[in-house]
C-alpha positions in Angstrom: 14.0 3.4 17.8 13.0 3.5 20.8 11.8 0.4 21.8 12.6 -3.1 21.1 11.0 -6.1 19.6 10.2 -8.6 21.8 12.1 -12.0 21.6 10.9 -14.8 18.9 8.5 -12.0 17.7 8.5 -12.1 14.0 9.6 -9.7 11.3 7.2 -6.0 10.4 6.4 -6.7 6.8 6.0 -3.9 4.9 4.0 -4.1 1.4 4.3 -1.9 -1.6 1.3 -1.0 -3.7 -0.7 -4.2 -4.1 -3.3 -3.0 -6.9 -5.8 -6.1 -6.2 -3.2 -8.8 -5.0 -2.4 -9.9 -2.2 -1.5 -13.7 -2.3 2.4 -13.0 -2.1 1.5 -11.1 1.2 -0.2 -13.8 2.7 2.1 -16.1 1.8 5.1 -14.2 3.2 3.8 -13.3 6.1 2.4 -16.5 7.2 6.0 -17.8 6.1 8.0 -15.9 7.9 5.3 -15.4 11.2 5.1 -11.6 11.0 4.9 -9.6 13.7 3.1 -7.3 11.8 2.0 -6.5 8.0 1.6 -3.2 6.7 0.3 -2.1 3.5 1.0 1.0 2.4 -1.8 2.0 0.3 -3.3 1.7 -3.2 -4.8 -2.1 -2.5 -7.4 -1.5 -5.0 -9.2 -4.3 -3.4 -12.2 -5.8 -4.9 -13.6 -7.6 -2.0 -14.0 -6.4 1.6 -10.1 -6.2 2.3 -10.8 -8.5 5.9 -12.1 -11.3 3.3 -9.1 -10.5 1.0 -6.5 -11.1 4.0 -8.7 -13.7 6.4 -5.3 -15.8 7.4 -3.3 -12.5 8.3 -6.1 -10.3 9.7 -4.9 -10.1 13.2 -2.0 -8.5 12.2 -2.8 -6.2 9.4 -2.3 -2.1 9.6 -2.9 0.0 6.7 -3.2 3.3 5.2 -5.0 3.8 1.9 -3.4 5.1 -1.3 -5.1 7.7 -4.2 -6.2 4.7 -5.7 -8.0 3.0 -3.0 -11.4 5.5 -3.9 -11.1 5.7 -8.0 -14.6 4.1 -7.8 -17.3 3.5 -5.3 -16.9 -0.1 -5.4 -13.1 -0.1 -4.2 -14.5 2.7 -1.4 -16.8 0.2 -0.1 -14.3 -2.8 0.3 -11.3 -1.0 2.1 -13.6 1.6 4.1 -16.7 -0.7 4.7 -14.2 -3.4 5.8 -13.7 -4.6 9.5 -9.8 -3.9 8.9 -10.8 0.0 7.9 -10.3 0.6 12.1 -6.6 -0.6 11.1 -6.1 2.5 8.9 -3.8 4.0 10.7 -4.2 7.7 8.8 -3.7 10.5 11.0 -2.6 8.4 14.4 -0.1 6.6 15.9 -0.8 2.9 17.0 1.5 0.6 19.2 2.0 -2.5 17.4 2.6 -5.8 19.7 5.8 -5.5 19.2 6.1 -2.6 21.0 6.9 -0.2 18.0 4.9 2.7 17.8 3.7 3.6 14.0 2.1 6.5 12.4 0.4 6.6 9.3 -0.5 9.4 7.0 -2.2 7.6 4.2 -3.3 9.5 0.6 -1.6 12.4 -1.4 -1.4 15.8 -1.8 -3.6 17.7 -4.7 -3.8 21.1 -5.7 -7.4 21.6 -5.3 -6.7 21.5 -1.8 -3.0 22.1 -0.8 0.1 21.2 -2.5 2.5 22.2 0.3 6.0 23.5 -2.5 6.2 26.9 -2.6 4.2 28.7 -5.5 2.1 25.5 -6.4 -0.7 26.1 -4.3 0.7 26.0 -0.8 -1.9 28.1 0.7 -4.4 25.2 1.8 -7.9 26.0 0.2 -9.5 24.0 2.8 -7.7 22.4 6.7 -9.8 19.4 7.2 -11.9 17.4 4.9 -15.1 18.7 7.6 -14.1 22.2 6.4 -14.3 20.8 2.1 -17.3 19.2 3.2 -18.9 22.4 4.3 -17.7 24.6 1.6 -19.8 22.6 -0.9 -24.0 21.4 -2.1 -24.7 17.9 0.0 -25.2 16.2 -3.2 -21.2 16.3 -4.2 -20.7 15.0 -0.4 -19.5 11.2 -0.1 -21.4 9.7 3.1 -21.9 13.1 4.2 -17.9 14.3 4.2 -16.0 15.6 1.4 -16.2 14.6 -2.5 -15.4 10.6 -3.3 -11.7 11.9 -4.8 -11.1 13.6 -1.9 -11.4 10.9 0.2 -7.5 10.1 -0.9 -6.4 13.6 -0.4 -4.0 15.2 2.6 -5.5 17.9 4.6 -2.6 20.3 6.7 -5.1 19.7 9.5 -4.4 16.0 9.6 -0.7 17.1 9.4 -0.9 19.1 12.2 -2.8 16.6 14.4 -0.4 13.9 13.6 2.9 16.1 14.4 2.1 16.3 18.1 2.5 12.9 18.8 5.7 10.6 18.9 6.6 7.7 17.1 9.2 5.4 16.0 7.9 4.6 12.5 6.1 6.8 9.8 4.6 5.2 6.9 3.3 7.5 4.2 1.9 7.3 0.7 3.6 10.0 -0.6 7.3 10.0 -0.4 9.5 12.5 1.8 12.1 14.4 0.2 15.0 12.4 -0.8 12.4 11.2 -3.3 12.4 13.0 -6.9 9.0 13.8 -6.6 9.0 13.7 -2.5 7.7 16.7 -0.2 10.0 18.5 2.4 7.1 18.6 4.5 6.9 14.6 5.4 10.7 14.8 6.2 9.6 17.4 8.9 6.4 15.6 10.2 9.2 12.9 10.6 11.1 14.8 12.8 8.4 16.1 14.4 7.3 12.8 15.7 10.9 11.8 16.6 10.7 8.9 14.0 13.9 7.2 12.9 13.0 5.4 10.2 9.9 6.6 7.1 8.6 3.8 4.7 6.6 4.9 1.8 4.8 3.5 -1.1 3.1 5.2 -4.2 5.9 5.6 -6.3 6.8 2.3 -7.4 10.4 2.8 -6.4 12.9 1.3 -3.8 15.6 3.5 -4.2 18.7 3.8 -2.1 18.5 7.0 0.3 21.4 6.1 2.3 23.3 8.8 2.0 20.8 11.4 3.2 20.0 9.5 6.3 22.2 11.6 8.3 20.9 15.3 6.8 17.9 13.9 7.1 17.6 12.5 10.6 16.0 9.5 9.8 16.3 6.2 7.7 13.9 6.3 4.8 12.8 3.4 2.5 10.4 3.0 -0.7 8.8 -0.1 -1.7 8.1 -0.7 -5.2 5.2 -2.4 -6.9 3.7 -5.4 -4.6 7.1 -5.4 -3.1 8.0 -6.4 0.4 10.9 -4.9 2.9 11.4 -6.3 6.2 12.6 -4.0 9.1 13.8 -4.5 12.5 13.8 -2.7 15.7 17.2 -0.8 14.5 15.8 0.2 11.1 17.7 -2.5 9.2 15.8 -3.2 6.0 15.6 -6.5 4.1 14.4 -7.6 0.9 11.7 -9.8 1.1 10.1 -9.7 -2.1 11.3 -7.5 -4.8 9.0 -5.1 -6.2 8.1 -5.6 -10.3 10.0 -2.6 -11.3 13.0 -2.3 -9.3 15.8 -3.4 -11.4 14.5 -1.3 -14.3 14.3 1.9 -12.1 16.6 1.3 -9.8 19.2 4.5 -10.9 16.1 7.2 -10.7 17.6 9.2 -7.4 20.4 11.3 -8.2 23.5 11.5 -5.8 22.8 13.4 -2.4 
């Protein structure tokens, strides 16, 4: 990376799906005085998400998961929250720590552009202001595209996000060293000169090491309400294992 982080700062937390809990995030990262803590989408929460995380607030970032929308009531507490300006979806913030992070938060579905050749790669719609426009106000969510869609990846938002530089990308999908990853993250990655991805999503924390150098870039998975640490040289640590690990560990075939 680029830059450094700042002396006696503390570690960048990074959380795999939480799916309504968040007690072992609090805990950790008032533990170990994070510098930062980054969820990585699917909280599911079922209060506003500021009330959820009250003793970590100041440091939260965020992007939202396909799960974070399933029903209105889960829309309301992540996007009616006063940490929904800490969705970092689409941008790139500068932490205090100096790292710069972009986020590209949801997934990719069919109905509007599944970027692997012959499955729908032509996008149907850009933006979710173009969906939004193509259908009757009454299917609109608060004016903008359907409530699914809220959770969906538009090649607009792709576009937008590969002009600008950064040292981190977090996404909900997973690139391509994943088995069901997407060769498109891998080159937003590039794009944006980052040196190290971190996704959730999958549930998996499997070892990419070996397609670090093809790839140009460390990337790391998170499982299940797990936590990695990572430092200013991309150096991941184990902070809390995620539920499934062990069991799925072997998934990713050789590179």
């Amino acid at each position: 990376m680029t830059k450094m982080i700042r002396p006696n700062a503390g570690p960048m937390l990074f959380c795999g799906d939480p799916h309504s809990r968040f007690d072992h995030i609090v805990s950790a990262a008032v533990d170990l005085r994070a510098s930062a803590v980054i969820l990585l989408g699917d909280m599911e929460v079922e209060r506003p998400l500021h009330e959820e995380l009250e003793a970590i607030a100041d440091r939260v970032w965020l992007i939202h998961g396909n799960h974070d929308n399933d029903i209105a009531a889960n829309w309301h507490a992540l996007w009616d929250s006063s940490l929904a300006s800490r969705n970092v979806h689409g941008r790139v913030v500068e932490l205090p720590n100096g790292v710069r992070l972009a986020g590209l938060g949801g997934v990719f579905r069919e109905t509007v552009w599944h970027p692997h050749a012959g499955h729908g790669s032509t996008p149907n719609w850009r933006t979710p202001k173009d969906h939004a426009r193509s259908i009757a106000p009454r299917d609109r969510w608060r004016g903008q595209q359907p409530l699914r869609h809220w959770s969906t990846i538009y090649p607009g938002e792709i576009d937008l996000l590969s002009m600008q530089r950064a040292d981190i990308l977090i996404t909900h999908e997973a690139p391509s060293y994943h088995p069901n990853g997407f060769e498109i993250l891998d080159d937003l990655a590039r794009a944006l000169g980052a040196k190290v991805t971190v996704h959730g999503h999958h549930h998996d924390a499997l070892d990419s090491s070996s397609r670090w150098a093809a790839q140009g870039f460390k990337s790391y998975g998170v499982g299940l309400r797990g936590i990695t640490a990572i430092d200013a040289h991309g150096t991941a640590t184990t902070v809390v294992q995620g539920e499934r690990d062990v069991a799925r560990m072997n998934r990713l075939e050789p590179g």
